[in-house]
Kinemage of the C-alpha trace (Angstrom):
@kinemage 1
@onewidth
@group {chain A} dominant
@subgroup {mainchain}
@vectorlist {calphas} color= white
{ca unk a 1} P -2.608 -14.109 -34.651
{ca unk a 2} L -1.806 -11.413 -37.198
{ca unk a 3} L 1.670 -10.601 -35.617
{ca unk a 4} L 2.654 -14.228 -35.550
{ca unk a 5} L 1.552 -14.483 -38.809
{ca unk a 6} L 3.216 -11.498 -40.129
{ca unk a 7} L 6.443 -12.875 -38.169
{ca unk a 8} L 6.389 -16.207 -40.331
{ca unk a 9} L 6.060 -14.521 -43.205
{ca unk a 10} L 8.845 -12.410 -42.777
{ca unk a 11} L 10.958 -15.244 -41.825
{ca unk a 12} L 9.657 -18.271 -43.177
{ca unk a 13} L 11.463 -19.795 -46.053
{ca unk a 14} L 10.189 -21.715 -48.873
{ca unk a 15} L 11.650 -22.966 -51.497
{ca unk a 16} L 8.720 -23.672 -53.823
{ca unk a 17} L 9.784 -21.741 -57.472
{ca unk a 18} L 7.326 -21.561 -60.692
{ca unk a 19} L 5.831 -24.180 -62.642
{ca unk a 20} L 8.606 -25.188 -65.375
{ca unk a 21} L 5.996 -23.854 -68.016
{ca unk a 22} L 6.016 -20.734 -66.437
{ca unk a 23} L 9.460 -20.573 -66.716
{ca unk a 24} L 9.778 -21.701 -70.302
{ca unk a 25} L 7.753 -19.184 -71.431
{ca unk a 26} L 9.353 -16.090 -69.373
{ca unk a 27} L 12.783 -17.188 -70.627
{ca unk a 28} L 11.812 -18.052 -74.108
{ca unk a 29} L 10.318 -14.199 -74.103
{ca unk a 30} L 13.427 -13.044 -73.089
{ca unk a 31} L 12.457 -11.754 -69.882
{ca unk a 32} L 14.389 -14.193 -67.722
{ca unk a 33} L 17.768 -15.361 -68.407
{ca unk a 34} L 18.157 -19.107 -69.679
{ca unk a 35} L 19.688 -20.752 -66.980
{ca unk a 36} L 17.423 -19.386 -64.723
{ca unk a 37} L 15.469 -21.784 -62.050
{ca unk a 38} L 14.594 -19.707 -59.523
{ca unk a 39} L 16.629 -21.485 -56.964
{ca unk a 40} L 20.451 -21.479 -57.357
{ca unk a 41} L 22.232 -18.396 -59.908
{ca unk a 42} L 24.873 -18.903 -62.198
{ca unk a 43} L 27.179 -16.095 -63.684
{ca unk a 44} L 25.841 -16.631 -67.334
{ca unk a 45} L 22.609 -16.403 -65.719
{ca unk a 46} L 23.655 -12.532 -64.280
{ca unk a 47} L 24.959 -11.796 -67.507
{ca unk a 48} L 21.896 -11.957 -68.779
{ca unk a 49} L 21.589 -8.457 -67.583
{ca unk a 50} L 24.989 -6.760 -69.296
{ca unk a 51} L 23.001 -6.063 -72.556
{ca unk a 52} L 19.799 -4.729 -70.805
{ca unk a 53} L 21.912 -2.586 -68.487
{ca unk a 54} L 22.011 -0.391 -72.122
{ca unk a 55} L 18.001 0.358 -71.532
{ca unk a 56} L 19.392 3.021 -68.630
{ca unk a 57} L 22.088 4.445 -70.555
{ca unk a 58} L 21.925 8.426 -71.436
{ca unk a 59} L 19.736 9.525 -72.514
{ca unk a 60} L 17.200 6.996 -71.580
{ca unk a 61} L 15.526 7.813 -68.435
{ca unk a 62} L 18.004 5.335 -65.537
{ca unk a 63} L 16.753 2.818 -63.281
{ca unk a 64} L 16.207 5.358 -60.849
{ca unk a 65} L 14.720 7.680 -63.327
{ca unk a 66} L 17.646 10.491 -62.377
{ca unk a 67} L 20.435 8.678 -62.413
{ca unk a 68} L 21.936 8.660 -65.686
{ca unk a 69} L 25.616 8.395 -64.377
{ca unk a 70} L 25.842 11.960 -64.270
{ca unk a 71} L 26.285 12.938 -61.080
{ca unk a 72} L 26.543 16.538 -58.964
{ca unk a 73} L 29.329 17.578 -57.688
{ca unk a 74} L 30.120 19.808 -54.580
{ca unk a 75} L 32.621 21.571 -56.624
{ca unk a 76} L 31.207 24.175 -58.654
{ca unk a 77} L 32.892 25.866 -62.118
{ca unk a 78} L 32.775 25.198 -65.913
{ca unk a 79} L 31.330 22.102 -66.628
{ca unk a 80} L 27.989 20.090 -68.356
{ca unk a 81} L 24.805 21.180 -66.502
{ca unk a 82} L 23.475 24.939 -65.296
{ca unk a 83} L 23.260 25.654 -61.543
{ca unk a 84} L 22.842 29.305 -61.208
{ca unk a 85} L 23.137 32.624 -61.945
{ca unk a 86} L 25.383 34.804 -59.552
{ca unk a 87} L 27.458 37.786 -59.484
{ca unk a 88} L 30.808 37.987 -61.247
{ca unk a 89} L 33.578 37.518 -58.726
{ca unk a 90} L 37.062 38.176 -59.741
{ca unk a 91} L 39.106 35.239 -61.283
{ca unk a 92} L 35.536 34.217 -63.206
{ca unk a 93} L 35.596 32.987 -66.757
{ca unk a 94} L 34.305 36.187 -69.008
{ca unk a 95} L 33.177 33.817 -70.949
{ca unk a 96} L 30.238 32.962 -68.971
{ca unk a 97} L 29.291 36.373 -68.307
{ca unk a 98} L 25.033 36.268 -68.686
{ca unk a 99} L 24.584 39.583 -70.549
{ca unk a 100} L 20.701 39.100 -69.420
{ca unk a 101} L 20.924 39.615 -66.195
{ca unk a 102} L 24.031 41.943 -66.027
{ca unk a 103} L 21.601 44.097 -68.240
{ca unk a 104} L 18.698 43.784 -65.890
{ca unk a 105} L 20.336 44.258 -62.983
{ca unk a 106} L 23.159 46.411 -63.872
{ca unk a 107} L 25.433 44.506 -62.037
{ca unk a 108} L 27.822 41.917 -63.906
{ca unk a 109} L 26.051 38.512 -63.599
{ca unk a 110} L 27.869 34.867 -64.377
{ca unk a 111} L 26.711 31.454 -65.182
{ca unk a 112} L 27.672 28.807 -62.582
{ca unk a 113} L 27.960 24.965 -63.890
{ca unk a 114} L 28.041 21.467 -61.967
{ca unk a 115} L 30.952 19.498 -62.717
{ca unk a 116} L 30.117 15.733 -63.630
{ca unk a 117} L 32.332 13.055 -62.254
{ca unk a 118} L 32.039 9.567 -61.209
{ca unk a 119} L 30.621 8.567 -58.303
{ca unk a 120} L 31.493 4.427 -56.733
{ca unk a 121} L 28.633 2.755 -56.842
{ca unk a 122} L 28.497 0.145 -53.717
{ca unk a 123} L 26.368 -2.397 -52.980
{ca unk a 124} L 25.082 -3.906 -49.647
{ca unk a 125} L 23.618 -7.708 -50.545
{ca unk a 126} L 21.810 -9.047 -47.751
{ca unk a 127} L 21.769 -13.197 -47.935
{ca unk a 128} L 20.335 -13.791 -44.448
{ca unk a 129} L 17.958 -16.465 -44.013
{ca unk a 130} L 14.725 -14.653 -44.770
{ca unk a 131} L 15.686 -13.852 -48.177
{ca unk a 132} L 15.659 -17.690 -48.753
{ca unk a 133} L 11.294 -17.596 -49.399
{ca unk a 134} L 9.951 -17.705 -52.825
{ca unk a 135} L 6.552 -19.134 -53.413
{ca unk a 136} L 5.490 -17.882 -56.981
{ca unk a 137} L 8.639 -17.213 -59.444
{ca unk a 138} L 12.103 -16.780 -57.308
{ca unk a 139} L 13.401 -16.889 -54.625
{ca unk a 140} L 14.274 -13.359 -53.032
{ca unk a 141} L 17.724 -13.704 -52.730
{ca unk a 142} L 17.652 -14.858 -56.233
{ca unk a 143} L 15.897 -11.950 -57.732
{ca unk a 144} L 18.087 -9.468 -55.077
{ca unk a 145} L 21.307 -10.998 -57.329
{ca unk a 146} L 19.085 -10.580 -60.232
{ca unk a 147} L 18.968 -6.704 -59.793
{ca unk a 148} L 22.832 -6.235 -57.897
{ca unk a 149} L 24.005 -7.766 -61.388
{ca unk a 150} L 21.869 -5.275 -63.186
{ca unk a 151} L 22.834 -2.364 -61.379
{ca unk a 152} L 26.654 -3.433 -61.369
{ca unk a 153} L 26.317 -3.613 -65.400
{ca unk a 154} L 24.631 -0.140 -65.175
{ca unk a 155} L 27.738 1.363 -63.605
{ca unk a 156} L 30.007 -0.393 -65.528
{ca unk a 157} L 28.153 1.124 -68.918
{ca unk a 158} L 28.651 4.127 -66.781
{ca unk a 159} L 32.284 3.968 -66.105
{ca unk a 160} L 31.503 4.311 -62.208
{ca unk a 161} L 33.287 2.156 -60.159
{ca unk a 162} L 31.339 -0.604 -58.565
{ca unk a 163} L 31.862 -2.988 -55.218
{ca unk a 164} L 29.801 -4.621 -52.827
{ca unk a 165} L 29.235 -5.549 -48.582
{ca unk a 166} L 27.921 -8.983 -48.975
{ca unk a 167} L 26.712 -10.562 -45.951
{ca unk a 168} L 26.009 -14.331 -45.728
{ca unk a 169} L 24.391 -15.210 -42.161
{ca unk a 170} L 27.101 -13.672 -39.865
{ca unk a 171} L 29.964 -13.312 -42.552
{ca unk a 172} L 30.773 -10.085 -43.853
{ca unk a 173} L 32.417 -10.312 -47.470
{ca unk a 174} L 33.849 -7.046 -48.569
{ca unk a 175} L 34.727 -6.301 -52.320
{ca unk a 176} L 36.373 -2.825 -53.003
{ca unk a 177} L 35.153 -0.285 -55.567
{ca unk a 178} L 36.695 -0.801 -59.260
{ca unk a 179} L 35.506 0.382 -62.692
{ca unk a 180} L 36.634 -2.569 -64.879
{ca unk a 181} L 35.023 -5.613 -65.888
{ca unk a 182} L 37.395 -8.124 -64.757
{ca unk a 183} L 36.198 -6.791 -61.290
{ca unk a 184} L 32.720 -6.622 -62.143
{ca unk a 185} L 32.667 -10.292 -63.258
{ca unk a 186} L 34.584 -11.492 -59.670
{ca unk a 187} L 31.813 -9.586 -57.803
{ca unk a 188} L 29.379 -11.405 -60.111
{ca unk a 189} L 31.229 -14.617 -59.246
{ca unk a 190} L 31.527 -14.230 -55.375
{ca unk a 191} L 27.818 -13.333 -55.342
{ca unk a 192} L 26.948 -16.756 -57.242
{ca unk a 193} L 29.466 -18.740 -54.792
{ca unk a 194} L 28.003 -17.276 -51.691
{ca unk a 195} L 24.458 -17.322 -52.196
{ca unk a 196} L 24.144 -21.449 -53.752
{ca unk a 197} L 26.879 -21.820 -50.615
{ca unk a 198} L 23.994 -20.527 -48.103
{ca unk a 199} L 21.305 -21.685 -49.563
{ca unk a 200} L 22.719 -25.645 -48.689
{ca unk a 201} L 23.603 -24.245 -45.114
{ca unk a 202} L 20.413 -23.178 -44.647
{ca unk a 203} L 18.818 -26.082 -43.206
{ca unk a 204} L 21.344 -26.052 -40.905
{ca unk a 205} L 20.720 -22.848 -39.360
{ca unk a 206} L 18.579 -22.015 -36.263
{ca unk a 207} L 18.586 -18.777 -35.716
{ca unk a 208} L 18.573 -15.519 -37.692
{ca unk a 209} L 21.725 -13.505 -37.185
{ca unk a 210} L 21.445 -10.773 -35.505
{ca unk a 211} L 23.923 -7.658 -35.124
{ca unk a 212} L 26.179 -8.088 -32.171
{ca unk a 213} L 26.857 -3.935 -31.548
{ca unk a 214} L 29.879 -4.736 -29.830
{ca unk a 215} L 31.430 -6.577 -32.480
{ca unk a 216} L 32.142 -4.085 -35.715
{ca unk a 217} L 32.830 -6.703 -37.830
{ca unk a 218} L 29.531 -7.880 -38.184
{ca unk a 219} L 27.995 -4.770 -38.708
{ca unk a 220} L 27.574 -4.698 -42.405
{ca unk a 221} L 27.137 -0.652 -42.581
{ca unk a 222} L 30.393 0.016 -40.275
{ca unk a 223} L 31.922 -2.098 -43.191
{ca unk a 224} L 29.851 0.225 -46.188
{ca unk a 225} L 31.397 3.338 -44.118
{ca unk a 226} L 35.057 1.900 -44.441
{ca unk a 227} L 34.537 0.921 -47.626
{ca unk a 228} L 32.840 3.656 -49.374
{ca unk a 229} L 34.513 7.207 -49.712
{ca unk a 230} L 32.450 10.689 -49.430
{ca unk a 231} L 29.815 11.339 -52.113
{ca unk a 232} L 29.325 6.908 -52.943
{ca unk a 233} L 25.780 6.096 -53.990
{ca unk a 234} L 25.131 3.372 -51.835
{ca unk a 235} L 22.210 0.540 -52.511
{ca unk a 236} L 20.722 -1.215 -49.754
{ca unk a 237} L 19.387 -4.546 -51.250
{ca unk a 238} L 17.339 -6.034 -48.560
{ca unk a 239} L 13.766 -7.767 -47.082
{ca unk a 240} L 14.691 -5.259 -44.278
{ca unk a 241} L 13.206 -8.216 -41.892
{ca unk a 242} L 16.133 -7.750 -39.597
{ca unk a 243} L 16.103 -4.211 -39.530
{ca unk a 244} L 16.602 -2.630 -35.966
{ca unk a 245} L 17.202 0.867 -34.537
{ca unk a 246} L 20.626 0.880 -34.057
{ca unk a 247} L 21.198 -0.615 -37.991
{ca unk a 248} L 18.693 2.352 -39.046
{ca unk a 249} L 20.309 4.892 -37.213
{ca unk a 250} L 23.756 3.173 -38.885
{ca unk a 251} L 21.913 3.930 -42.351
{ca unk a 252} L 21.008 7.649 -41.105
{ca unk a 253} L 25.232 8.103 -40.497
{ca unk a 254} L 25.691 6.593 -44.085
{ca unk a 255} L 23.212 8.748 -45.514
{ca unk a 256} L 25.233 12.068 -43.914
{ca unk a 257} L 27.842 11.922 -46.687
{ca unk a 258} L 26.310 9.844 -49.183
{ca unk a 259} L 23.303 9.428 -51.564
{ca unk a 260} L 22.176 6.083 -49.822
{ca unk a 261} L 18.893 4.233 -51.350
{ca unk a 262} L 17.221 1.378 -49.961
{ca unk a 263} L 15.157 -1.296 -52.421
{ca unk a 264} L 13.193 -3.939 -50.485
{ca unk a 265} L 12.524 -7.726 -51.879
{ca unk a 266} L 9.274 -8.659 -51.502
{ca unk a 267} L 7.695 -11.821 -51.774
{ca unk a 268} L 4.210 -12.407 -53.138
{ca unk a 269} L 2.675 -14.034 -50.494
{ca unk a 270} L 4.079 -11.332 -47.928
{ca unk a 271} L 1.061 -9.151 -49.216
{ca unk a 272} L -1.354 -11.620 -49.100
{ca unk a 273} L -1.205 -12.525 -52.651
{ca unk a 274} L -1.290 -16.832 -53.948
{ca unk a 275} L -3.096 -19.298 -56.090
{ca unk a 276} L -3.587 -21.351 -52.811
{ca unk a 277} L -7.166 -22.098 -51.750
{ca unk a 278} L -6.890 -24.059 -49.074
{ca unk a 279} L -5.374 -24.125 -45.673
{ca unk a 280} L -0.957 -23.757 -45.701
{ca unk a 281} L 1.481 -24.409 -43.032
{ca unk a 282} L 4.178 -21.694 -43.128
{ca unk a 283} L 7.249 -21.813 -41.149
{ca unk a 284} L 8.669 -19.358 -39.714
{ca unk a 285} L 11.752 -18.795 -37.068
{ca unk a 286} L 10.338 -20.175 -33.812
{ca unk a 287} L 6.911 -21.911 -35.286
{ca unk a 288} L 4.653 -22.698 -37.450
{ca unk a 289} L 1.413 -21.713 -38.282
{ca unk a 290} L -1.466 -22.897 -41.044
{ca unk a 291} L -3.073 -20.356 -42.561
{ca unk a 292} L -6.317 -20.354 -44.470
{ca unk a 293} L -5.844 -18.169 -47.744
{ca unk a 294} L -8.813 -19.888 -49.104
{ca unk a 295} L -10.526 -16.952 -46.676
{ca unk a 296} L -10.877 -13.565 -48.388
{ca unk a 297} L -10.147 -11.591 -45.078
{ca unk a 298} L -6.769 -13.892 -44.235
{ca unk a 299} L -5.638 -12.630 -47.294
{ca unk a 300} L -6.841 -9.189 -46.691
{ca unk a 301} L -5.420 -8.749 -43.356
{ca unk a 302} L -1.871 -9.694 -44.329
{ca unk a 303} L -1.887 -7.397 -47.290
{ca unk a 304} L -2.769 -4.253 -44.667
{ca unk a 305} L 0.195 -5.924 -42.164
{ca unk a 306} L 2.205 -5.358 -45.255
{ca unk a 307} L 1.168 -1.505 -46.485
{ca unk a 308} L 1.353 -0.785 -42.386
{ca unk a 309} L 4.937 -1.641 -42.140
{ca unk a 310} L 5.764 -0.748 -45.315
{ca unk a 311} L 4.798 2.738 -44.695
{ca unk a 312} L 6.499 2.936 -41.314
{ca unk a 313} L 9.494 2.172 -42.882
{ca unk a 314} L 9.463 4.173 -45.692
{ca unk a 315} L 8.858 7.147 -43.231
{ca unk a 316} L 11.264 5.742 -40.871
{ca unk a 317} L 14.154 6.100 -43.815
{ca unk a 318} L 12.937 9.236 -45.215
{ca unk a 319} L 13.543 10.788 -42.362
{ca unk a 320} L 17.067 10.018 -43.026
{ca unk a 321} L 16.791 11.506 -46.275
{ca unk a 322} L 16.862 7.774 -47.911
{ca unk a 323} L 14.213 7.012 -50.668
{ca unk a 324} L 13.006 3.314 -50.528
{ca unk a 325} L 11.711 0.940 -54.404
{ca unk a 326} L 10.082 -1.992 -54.012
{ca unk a 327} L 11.060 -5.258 -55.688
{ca unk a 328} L 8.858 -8.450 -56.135
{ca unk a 329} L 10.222 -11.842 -56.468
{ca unk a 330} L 7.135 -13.216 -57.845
{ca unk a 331} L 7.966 -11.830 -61.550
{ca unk a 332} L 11.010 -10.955 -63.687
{ca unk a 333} L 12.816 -7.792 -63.042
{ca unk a 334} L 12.532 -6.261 -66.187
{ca unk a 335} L 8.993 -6.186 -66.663
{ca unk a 336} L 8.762 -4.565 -63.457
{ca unk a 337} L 11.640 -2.207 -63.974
{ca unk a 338} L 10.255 -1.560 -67.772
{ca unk a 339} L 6.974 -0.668 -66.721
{ca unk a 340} L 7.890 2.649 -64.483
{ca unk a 341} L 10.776 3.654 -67.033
């Protein structure tokens, strides 16, 4: 019972968004954009997050709470930030000599500095059809564009070049890496066009898509390797429902030559959490099941389904070196970005 359920949860779709009060009030406090409805996205709806994008700027702490757009480079000589202390080499700058240490060693000792340069920021968008549930505030999908339009505007402020692997069902859109805002605003635009474009296919789909392995085409992180170049930070926006071996070990490969991070959309009611106190049919991919969350231990048991796979797949990417946020659709993004920063 608990596997099926956890299965229709993960898949299910729903398209039930916030009371329009609840809305109202969000928006008129500023912490939702006005056009929002929790459904569909418009670009002055993304936009919404240009101004806020400022909150991360140096020297406020960034989203990440490292990232501040200055990034390390492999190359090592005269730059912003201290790396270390080693001995003086011929061809060094004298004028980094550290007269400390060359006195307490006796040996001529010079300062070593990171360089700071940009680093393309790319971003993997994942409008498959389990992103399409929302039961308290948004829909996932909606509050994944929510946050790729925040961190696009973050990079922007940052002068890092920013592009995108959006895939819609089986489709693979590619956008390439660019630092200005005309190309900012198309990603913005192709984001809006595909997502309210699947979202009225939806119904029409059966099946989830699934990775063929022998087509490279669809696999969305052959298409971030060809797309980003050595050092990228890549940003896995995702439910992860789909996720398989051969896609994580596709991550791992990513995550060889580039600072990969993974943030997972969450609904609500994936944890066990709703107003509902009675008995709910939820549909998932090949049934449908009613659940009771009037019952305290329902509720209970999908919230531990939840932490248990959570945790195995946090492990599961750290091993790859790949740190993994969590993102709720069921309120705004700022207040839940705002309250860790």
């Amino acid at each position: 019972m608990l596997n099926q359920l956890k299965s229709a949860l993960s898949r299910g779709i729903s398209k039930k968004t916030a009371p329009r009060d609840t809305l109202a009030k969000l928006i008129e406090d500023g912490k939702l954009p006005k056009a929002t409805n929790g459904v569909t996205i418009s670009i002055e709806e993304l936009c919404f997050y240009q101004t806020h994008s400022q909150r991360w700027q140096p020297p406020a702490k960034s989203i990440w709470s490292q990232l501040n757009g200055a990034h390390a480079s492999p190359r090592k000589g005269r730059g912003m930030t201290f790396s270390e202390v080693r001995q003086y080499q011929a061809g060094d700058d004298v004028r980094q000599i550290d007269w400390r240490v060359t006195a307490r060693t006796g040996k001529v000792h010079t300062k070593l500095f990171t360089e700071e340069r940009e680093r393309p920021v790319v971003l993997f968008v994942d409008l498959t059809a389990s992103m399409l549930t929302g039961t308290k505030l948004l829909l996932k999908s909606v509050q994944q564009c929510h946050f790729a339009a925040l961190l696009a505007f973050v990079a922007l402020s940052s002068k890092d070049r920013v592009g995108a692997v959006i895939r819609v069902g089986s489709e693979l859109i590619e956008i390439k890496p660019s630092s200005s805002r005309t190309s900012v605003m198309r990603l913005l635009s192709q984001l809006c066009e595909q997502h309210n474009r699947f979202l009225q296919q939806r119904p029409l789909l059966q099946d989830e898509t699934r990775i063929d392995p022998l087509n490279a085409q669809s696999d969305p992180f052959n298409a971030l390797s060809n797309l980003c170049k050595k050092g990228s930070e890549v940003i896995v926006l995702s439910d992860f429902s789909q996720l398989d071996t051969p896609q994580l070990q596709a991550m791992a490969r990513l995550a060889q030559h580039n600072r990969v991070r993974a943030v997972q959309i969450f609904d609500p009611i994936e944890t066990g959490q709703t107003h509902a106190r009675s008995t709910q049919k939820v549909i998932g991919k090949h049934q449908e099941l009613s659940v009771d969350f009037s019952n305290a231990g329902v509720k209970s048991h999908i919230a531990d389904a939840f932490d248990a796979q959570n945790q195995q797949l946090a492990a599961e990417l750290s091993k790859c070196g790949i740190a993994l946020s969590l993102i709720s659709s069921g309120s705004p993004l700022l207040s839940q970005l705002i309250r860790f920063n």
